[in-house]
MARKESE-486029 format. One record per atom (N, C-alpha, C): atom name; x negated, y, z negated; residue in three letters. Coordinates in steps of 0.001 Angstrom, whole numbers. Layout:
BEGIN
+------+---------+---------+---------+-----+
! atom !      xx !      yy !      zz ! res !
+------+---------+---------+---------+-----+
!   CA !       X !       Y !       Z ! Ala !
...
+------+---------+---------+---------+-----+
This chain:
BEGIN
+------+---------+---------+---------+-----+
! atom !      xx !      yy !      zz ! res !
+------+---------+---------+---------+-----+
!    N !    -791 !    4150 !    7240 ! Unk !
!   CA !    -635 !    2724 !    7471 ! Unk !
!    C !   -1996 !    2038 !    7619 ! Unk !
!    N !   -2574 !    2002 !    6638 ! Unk !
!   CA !   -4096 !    1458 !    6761 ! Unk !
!    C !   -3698 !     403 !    6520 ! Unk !
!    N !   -3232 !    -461 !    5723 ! Unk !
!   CA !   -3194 !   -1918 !    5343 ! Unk !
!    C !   -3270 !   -2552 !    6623 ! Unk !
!    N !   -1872 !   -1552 !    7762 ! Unk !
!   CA !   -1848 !   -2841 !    8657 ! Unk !
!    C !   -3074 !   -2824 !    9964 ! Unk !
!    N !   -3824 !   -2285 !    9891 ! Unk !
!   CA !   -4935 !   -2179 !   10584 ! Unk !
!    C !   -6724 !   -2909 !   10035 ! Unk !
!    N !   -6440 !   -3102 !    8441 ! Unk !
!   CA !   -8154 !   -3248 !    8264 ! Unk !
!    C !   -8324 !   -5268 !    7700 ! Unk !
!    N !   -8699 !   -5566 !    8562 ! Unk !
!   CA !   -9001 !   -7193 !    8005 ! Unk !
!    C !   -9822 !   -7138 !    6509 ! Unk !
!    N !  -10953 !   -6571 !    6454 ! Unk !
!   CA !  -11953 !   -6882 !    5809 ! Unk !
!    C !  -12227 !   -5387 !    5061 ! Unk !
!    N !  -11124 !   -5600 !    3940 ! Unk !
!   CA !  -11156 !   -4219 !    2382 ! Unk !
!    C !  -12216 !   -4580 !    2332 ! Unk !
!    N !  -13170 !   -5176 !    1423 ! Unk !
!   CA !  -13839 !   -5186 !     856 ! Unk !
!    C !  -15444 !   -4542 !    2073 ! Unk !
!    N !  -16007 !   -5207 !    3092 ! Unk !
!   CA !  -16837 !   -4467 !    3917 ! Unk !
!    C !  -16438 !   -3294 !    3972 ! Unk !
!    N !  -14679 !   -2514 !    4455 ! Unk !
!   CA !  -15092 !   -1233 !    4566 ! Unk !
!    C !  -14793 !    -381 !    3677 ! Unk !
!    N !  -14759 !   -1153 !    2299 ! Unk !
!   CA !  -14779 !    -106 !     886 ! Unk !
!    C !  -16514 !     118 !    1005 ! Unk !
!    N !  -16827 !   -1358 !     715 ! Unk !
!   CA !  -18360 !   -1185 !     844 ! Unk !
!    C !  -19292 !     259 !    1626 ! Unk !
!    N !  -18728 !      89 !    2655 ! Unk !
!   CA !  -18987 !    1192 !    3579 ! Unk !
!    C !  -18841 !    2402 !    3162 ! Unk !
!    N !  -17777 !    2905 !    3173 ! Unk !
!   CA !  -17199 !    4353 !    2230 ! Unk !
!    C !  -18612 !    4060 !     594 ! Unk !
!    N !  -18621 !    3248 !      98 ! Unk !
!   CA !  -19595 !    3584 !   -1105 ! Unk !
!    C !  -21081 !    3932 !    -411 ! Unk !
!    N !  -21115 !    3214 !      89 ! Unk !
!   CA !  -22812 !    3438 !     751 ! Unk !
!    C !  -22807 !    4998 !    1838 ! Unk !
!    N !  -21796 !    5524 !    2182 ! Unk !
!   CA !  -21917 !    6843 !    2747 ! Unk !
!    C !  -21234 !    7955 !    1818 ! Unk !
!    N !  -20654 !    7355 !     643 ! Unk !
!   CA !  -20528 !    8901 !    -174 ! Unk !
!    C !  -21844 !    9578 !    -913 ! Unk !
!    N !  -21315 !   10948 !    -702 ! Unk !
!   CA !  -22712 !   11544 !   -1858 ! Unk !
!    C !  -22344 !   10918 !   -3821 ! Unk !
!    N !  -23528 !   11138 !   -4046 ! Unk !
!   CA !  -22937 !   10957 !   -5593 ! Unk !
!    C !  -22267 !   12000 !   -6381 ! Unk !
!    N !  -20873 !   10963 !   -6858 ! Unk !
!   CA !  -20169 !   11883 !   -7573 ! Unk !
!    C !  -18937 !   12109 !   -6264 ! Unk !
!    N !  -19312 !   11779 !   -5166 ! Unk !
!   CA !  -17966 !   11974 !   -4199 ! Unk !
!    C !  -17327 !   11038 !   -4095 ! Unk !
!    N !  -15825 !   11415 !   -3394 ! Unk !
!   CA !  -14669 !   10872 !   -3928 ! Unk !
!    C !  -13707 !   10230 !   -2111 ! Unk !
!    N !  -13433 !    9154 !   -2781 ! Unk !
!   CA !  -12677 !    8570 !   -2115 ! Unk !
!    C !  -11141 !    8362 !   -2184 ! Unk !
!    N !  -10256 !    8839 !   -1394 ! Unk !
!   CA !   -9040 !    8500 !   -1614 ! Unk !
!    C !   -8185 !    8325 !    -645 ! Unk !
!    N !   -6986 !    6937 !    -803 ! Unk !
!   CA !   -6701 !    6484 !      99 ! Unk !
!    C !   -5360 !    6339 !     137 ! Unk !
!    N !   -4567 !    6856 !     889 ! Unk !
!   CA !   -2587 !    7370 !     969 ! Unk !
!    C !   -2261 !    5857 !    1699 ! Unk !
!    N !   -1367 !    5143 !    1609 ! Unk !
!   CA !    -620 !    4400 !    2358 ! Unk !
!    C !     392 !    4261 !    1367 ! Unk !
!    N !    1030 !    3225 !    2397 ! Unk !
!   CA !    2456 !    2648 !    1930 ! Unk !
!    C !    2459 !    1167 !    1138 ! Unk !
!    N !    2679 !     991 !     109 ! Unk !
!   CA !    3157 !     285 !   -1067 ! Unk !
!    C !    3484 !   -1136 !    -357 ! Unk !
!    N !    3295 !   -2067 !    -195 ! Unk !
!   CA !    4056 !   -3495 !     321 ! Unk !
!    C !    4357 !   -4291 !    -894 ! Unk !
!    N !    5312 !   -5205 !    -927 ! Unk !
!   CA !    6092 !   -5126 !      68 ! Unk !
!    C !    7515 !   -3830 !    -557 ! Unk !
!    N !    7893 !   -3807 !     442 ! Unk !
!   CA !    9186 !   -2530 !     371 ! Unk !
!    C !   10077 !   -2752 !    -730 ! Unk !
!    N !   10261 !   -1991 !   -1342 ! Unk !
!   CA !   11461 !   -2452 !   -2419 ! Unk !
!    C !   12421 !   -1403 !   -2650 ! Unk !
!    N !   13623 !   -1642 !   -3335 ! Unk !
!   CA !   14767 !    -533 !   -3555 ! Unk !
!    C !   15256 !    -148 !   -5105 ! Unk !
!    N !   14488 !    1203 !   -5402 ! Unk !
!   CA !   15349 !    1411 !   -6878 ! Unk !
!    C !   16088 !     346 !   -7589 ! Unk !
!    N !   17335 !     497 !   -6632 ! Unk !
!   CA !   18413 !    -493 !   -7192 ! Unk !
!    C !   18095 !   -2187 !   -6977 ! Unk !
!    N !   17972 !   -2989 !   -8147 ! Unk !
!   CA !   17438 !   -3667 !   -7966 ! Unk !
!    C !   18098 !   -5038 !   -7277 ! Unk !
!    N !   19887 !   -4447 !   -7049 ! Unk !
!   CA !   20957 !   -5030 !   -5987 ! Unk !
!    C !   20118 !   -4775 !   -4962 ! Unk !
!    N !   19715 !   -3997 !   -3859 ! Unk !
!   CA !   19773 !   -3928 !   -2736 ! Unk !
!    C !   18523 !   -4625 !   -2625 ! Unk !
!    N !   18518 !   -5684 !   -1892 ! Unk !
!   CA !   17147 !   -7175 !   -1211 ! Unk !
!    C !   16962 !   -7371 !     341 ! Unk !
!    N !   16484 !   -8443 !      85 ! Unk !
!   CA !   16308 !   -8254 !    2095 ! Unk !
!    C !   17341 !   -8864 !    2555 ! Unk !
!    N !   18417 !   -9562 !    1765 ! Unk !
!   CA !   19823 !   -9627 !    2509 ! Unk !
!    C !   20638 !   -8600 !    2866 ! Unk !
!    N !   20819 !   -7404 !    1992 ! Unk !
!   CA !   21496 !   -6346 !    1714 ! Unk !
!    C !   20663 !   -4803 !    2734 ! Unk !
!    N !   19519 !   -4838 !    2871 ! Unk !
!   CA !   18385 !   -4109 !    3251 ! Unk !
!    C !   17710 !   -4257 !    4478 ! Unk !
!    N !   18107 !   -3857 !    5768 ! Unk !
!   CA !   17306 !   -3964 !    6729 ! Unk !
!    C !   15795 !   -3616 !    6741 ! Unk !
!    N !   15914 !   -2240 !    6118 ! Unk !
!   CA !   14400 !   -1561 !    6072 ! Unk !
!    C !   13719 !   -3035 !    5360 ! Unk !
!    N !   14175 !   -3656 !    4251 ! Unk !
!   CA !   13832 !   -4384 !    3317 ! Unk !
!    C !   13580 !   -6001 !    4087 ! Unk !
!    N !   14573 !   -6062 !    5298 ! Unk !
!   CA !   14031 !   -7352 !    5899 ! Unk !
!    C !   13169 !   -7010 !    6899 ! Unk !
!    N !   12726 !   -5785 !    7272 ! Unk !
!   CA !   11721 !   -5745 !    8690 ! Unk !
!    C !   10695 !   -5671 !    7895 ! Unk !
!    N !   10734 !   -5394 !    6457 ! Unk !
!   CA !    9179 !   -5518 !    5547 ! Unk !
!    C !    8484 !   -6807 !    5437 ! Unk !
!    N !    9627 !   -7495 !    5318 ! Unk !
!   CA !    9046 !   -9264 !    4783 ! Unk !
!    C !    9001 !   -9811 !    6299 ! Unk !
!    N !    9310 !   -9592 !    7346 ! Unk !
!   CA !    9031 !   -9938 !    8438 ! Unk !
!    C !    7854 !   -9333 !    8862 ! Unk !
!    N !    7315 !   -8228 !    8983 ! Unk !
!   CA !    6455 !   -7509 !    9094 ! Unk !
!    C !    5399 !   -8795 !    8893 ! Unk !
!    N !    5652 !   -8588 !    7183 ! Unk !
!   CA !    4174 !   -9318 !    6370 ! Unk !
!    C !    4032 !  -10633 !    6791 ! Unk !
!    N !    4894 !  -11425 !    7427 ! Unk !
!   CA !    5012 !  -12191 !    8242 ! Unk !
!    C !    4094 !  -12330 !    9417 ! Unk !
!    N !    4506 !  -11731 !    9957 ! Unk !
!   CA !    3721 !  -11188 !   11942 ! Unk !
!    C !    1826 !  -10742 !   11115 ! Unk !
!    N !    1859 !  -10132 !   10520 ! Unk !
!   CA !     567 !   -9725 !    9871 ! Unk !
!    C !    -572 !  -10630 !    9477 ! Unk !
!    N !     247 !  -11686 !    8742 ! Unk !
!   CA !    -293 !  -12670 !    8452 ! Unk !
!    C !    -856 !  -13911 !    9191 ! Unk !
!    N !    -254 !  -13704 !   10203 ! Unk !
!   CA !    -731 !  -14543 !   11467 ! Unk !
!    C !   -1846 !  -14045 !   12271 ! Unk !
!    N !   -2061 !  -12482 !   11852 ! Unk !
!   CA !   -3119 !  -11888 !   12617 ! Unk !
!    C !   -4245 !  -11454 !   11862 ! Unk !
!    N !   -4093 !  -11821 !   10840 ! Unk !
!   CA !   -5257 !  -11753 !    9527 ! Unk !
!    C !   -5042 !  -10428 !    8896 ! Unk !
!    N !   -4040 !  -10109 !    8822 ! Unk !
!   CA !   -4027 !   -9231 !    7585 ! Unk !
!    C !   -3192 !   -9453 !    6955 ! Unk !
!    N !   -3599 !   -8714 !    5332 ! Unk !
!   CA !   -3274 !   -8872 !    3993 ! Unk !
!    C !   -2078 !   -7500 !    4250 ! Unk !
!    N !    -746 !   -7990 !    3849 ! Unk !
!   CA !     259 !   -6776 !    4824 ! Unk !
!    C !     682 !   -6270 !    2622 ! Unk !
!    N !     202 !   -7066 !    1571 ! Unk !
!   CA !       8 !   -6664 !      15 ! Unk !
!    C !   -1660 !   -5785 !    -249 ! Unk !
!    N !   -2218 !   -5064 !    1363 ! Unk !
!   CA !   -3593 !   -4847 !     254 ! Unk !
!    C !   -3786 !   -4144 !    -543 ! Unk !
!    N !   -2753 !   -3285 !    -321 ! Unk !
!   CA !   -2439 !   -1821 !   -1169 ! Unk !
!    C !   -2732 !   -2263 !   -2566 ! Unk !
!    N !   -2138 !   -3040 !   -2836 ! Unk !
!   CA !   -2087 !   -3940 !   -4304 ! Unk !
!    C !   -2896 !   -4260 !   -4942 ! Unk !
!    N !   -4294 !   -4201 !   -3771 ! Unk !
!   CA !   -4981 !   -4836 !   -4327 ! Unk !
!    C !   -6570 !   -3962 !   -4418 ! Unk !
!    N !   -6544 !   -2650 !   -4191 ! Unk !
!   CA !   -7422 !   -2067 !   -3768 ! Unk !
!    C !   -7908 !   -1422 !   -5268 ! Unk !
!    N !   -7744 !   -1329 !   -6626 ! Unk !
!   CA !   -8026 !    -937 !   -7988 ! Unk !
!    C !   -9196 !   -2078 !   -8256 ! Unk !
!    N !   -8783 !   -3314 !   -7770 ! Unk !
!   CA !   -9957 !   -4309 !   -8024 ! Unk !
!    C !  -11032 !   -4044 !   -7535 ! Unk !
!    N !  -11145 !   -3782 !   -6374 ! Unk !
!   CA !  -11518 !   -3986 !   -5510 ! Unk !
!    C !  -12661 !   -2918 !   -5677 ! Unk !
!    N !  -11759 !   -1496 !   -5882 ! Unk !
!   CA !  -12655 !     -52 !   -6155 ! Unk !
!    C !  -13670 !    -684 !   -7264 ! Unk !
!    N !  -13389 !    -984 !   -8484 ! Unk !
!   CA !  -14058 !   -1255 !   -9706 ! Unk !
!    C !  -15287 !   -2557 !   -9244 ! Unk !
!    N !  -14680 !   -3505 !   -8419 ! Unk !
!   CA !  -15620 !   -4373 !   -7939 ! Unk !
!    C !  -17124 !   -4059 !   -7342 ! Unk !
!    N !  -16825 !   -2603 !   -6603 ! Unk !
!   CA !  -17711 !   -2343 !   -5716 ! Unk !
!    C !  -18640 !    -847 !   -6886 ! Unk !
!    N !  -18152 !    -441 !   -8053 ! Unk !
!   CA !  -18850 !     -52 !   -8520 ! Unk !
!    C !  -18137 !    1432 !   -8751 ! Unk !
!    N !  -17563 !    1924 !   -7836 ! Unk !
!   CA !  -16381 !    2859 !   -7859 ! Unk !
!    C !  -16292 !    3362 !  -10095 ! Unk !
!    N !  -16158 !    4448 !   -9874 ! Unk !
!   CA !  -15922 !    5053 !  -11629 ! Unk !
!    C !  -14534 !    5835 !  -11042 ! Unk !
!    N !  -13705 !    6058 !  -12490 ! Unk !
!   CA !  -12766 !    6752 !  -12707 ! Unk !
!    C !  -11464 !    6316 !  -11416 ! Unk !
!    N !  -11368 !    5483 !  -11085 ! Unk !
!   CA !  -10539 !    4641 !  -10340 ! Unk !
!    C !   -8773 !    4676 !  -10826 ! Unk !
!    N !   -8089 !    5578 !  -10024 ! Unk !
!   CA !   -6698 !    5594 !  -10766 ! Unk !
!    C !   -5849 !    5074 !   -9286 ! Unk !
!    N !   -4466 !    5665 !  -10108 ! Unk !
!   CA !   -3337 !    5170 !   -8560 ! Unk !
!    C !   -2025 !    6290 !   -8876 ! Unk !
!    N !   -1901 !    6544 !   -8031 ! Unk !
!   CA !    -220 !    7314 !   -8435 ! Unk !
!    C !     452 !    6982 !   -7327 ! Unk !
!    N !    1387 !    6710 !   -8226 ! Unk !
!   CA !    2707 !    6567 !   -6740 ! Unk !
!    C !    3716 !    7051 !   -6579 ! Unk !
!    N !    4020 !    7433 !   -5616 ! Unk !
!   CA !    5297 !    8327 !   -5359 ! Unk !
!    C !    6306 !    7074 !   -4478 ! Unk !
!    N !    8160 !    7459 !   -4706 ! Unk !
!   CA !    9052 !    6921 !   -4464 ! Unk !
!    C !    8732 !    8021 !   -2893 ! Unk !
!    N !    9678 !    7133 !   -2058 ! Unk !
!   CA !    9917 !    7634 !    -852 ! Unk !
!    C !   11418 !    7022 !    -429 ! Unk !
!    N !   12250 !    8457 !    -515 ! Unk !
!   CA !   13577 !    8136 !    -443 ! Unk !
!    C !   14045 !    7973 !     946 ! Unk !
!    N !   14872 !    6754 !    1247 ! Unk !
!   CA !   15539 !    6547 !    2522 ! Unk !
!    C !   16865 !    6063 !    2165 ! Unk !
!    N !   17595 !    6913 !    3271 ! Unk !
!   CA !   19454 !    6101 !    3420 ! Unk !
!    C !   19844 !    6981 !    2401 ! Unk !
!    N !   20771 !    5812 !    2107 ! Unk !
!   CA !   21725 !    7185 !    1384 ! Unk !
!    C !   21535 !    7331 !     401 ! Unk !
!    N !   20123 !    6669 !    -409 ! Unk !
!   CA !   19811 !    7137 !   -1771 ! Unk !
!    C !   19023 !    8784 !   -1500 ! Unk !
!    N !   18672 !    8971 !    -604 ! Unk !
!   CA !   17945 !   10224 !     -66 ! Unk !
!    C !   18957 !   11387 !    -131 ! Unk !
!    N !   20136 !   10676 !     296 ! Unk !
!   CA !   21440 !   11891 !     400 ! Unk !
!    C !   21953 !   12001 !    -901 ! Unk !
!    N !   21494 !   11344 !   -2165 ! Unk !
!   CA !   22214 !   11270 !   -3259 ! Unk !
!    C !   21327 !   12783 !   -4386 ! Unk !
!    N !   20212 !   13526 !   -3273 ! Unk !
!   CA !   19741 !   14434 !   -4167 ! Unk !
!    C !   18862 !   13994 !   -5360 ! Unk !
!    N !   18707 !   12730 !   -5390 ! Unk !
!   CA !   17585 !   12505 !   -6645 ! Unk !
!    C !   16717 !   12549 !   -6567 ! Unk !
!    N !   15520 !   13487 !   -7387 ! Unk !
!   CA !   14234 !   13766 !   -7178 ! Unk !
!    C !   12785 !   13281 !   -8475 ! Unk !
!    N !   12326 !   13102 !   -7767 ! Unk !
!   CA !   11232 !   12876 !   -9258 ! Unk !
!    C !    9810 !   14009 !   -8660 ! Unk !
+------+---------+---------+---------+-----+
């Protein structure tokens, strides 16, 4: 959960570049904002997990953070000079799509 903790991506990407060796590597796990569901029925009417997300980014935003930075951190890498800059993402199953056994 880094998003919801760092005001200022860009100073502490900066940072991480100015203390790697060359050729070392940075990489950074969080969670995807805002929340979304496979099915493209289930919304934040239908979706609790799905309305405490947009509320979340809500409360966040009042306290200066970007609760989308995840989103935005490919720019950001390439901005600061960063090479070979990718993303993979993995689904993270909850409810009863989790009980339905589908795997990727």
């Amino acid at each position: 959960m880094l998003t919801s903790g760092i005001r200022d991506w860009f100073t502490f990407l900066a940072r991480c570049w100015e203390y790697l060796e060359p050729r070392g590597v940075l990489e950074l796990l969080d969670i995807c904002h805002p929340f979304r569901a496979e099915d493209a029925a289930t919304n934040e009417v239908s979706s609790v997990f799905i309305r405490f997300g947009y509320r979340a980014e809500k409360s966040w935003a009042s306290n200066g953070l970007d609760y989308r930075a995840s989103a935005k951190h490919i720019e950001r890498f390439k901005s600061l000079g960063f090479v070979n800059v990718g993303e993979e993402e993995k689904k993270w199953p909850l409810g009863q799509w989790a009980e339905t056994g589908w795997e990727r």
